[in-house]
C-alpha positions in Angstrom: 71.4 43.4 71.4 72.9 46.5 73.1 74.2 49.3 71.5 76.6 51.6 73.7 77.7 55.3 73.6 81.3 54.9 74.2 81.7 58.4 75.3 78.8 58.2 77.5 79.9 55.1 79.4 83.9 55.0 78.1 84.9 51.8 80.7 81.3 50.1 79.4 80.6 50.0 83.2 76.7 50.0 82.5 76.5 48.6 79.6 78.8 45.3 81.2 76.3 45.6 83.7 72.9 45.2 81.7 75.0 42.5 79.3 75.3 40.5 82.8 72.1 41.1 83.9 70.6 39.5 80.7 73.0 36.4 80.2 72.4 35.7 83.8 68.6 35.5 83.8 69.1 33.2 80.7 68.4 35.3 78.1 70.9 35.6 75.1 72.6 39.5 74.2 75.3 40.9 71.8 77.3 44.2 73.0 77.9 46.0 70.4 80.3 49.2 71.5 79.1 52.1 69.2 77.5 51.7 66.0 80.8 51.0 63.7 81.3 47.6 65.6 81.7 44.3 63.1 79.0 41.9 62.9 76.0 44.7 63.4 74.2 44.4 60.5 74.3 40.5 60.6 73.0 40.7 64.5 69.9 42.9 63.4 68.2 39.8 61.5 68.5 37.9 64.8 67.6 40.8 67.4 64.1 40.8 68.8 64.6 44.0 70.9 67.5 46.6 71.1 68.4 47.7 74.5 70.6 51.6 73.6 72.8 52.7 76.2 73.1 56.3 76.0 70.9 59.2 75.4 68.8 61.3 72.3 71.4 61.0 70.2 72.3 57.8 70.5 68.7 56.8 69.3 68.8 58.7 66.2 71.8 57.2 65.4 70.7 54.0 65.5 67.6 55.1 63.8 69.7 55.4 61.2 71.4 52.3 60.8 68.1 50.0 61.3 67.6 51.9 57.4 63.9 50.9 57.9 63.8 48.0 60.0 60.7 47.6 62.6 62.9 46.6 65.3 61.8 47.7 69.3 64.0 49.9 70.4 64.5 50.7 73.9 66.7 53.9 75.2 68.4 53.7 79.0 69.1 57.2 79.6 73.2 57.9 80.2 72.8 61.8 79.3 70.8 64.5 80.0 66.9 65.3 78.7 66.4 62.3 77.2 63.0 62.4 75.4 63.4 59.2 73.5 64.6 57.2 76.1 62.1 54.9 78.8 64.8 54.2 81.3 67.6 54.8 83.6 70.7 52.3 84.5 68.7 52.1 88.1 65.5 50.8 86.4 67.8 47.9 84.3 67.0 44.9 86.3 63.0 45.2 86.0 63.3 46.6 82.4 65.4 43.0 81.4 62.2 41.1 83.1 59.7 43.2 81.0 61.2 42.8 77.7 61.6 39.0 78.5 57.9 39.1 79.4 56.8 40.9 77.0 55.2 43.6 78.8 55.5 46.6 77.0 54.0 48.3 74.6 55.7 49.5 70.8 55.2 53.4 69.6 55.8 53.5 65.4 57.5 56.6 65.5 57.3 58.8 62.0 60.3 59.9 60.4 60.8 62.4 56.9 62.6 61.2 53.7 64.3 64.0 52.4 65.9 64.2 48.5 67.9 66.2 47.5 68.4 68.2 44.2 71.5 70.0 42.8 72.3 71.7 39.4 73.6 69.0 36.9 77.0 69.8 35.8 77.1 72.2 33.3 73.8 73.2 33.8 71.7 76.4 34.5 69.2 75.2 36.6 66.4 77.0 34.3 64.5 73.5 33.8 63.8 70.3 35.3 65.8 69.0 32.7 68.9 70.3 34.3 68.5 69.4 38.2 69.4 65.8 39.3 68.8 64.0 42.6 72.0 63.5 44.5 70.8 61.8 47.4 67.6 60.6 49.6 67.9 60.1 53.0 65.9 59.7 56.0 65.6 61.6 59.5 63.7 60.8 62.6 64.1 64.2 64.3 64.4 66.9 61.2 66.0 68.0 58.1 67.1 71.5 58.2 68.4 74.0 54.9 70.7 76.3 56.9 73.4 78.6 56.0 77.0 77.6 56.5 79.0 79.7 58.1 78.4 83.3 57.3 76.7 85.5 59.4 74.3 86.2 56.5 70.7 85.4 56.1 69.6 82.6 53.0 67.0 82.9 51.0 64.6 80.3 50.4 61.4 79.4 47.9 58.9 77.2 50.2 56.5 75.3 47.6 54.1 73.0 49.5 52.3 70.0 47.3 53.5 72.1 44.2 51.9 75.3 45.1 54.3 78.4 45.9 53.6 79.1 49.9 56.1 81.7 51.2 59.7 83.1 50.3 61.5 84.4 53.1 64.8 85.3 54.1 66.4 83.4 57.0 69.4 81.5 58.9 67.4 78.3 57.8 64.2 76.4 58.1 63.5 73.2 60.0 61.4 70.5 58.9 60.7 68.3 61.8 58.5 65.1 62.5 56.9 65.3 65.8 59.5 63.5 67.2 62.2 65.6 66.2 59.3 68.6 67.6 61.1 68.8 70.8 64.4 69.5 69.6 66.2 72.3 67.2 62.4 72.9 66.6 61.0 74.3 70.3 64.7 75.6 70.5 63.5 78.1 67.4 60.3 78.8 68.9 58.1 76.0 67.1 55.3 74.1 69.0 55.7 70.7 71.2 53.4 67.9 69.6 52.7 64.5 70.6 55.7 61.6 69.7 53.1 59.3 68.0 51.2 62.0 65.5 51.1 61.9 62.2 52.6 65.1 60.9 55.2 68.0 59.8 56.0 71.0 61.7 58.0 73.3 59.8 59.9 76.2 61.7 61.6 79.4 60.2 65.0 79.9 61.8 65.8 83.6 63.0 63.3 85.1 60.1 63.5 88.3 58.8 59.9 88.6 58.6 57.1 89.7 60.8 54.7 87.1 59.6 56.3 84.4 59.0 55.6 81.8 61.6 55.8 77.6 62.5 53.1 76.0 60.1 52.0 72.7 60.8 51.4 70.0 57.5 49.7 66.8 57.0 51.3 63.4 56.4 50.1 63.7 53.0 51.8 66.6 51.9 55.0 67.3 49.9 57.4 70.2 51.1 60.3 71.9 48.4 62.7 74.3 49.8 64.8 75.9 47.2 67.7 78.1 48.0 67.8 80.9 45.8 69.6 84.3 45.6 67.1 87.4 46.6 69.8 90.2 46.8 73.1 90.3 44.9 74.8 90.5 48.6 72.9 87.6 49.8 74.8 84.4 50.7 74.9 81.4 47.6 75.3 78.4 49.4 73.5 76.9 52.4 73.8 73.3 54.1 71.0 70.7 54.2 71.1 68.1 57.2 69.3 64.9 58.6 69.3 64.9 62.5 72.4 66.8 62.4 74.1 64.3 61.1 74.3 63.8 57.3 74.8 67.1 55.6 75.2 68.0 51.6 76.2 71.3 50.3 73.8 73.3 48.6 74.1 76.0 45.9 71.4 78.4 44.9 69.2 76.4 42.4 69.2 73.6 44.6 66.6 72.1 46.9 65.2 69.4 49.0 62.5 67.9 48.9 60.5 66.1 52.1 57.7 64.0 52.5 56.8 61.5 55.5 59.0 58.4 54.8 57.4 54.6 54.5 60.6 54.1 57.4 59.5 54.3 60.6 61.5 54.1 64.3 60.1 51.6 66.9 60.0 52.7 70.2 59.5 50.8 73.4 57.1 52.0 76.0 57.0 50.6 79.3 54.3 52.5 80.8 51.2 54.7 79.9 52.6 58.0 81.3 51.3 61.1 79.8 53.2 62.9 77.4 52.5 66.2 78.9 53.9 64.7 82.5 56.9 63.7 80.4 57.6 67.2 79.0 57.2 68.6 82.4 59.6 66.2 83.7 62.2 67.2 81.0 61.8 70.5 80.8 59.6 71.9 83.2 60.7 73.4 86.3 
């Protein structure tokens, strides 16, 4: 199957091209021109690999739609950085023969499930009794509690397995897999880890606060973030969002809560290059 970023290739130029490449070595293929196209959810059940023609966030979205399943996914870079793509358009022709080979290797990518909690109706907030899950979700690059629009800081509770670890005032916190570490993350000063580890960075966005830094969690921990009102002038309402993507309102009182998810995003990896070769490609000078 190929999945195609209209905007990145608008005339399908490229993504024509791989679709001939395939069906003339013999091999079967489904174009699929962005990710609202009839007939995808039936071609997943019969897809061995997916070939994604376009760039990061191409990937995530289709991270999205697989909704948990382990298919290989393989990203042929149309935009710019591109850290979770293998490939350019010039590469396509040996790319096809690998995948039909099966010479490649598959990275399990860890991604967050995020709920989140809002005020019943009518309610105070005061008790357990009175919040109610609204929605859980899932995010391969981060989820993020940020304030809207106001050039105010939010204020937030951060409770980690239970235990109160910090409250802080600030435009927003990221929660990000280490995946997603390369992203909004290094952009707010967090650390770069390795695509295929097992953990949660968690970044303060534009803190007012001396101290408080990027903390790193294990895959076994439970993170709360609970907007709450610290100053009567302080803003109310913030925005919660998975890869930037789906976003709820949020009032004070509400929260979300994130944990590693049992979903995980299949990447294909054509060779053994270094990670740290990768990032100096990509962003090094």
């Amino acid at each position: 199957m190929i999945i195609t970023n209209e905007i990145k290739d608008p005339e399908l130029r490229w993504s024509n091209m791989a679709l001939k490449l395939i069906t003339d070595k013999g091999y079967k293929a489904e174009l699929h021109a962005g990710l609202q196209s009839e007939g995808l959810e039936q071609c997943f059940e019969d897809t061995d690999v997916i070939m994604v023609m376009g760039g990061d966030g191409t990937m995530l979205r289709v991270s999205h739609a697989l909704n948990g399943r382990n298919i290989p996914v393989i990203g042929i870079n149309l935009g710019t950085v591109g850290f979770l793509t293998e490939a350019t358009v010039a590469e396509l022709d040996e790319v096809i023969d690998r995948l039909a080979a099966g010479d490649y290797a598959v990275e399990d990518r860890m991604m967050l499930q995020g709920t989140v909690r809002r005020n019943a109706p009518g309610k105070s907030g005061d008790s357990s009794a009175d919040i109610e899950d609204i929605s859980i979700s899932h995010a391969l690059n981060d989820i993020v509690l940020a304030r809207e629009s106001a050039l105010r800081l939010i204020a937030v509770e951060i409770y980690v397995n239970g235990i109160h670890f910090d409250t802080c005032e600030a435009d927003g916190i990221i929660v990000s897999t280490p995946t997603g570490s390369t992203g909004y993350n290094l952009s707010a000063g967090g650390p770069i880890v390795k695509g295929d580890a097992k953990l949660m960075v968690m970044t303060p966005i534009s803190p007012y606060s001396l101290s408080l830094r990027s903390v790193i969690f294990g895959a076994e921990d439970k993170i709360e973030i609970r907007l709450i009102k610290k100053r009567q002038d302080a803003l109310s309402s913030g925005l919660v969002s998975f890869d930037g993507a789906e976003t709820f309102h949020m009032e004070v009182g509400s929260s979300v809560e994130i944990v590693p998810s049992s979903h995980t995003f299949s990447v294909v990896k054509l060779d053994n290059v270094s990670v740290y070769e990768i990032l100096r490609k990509k962003l090094g000078g």
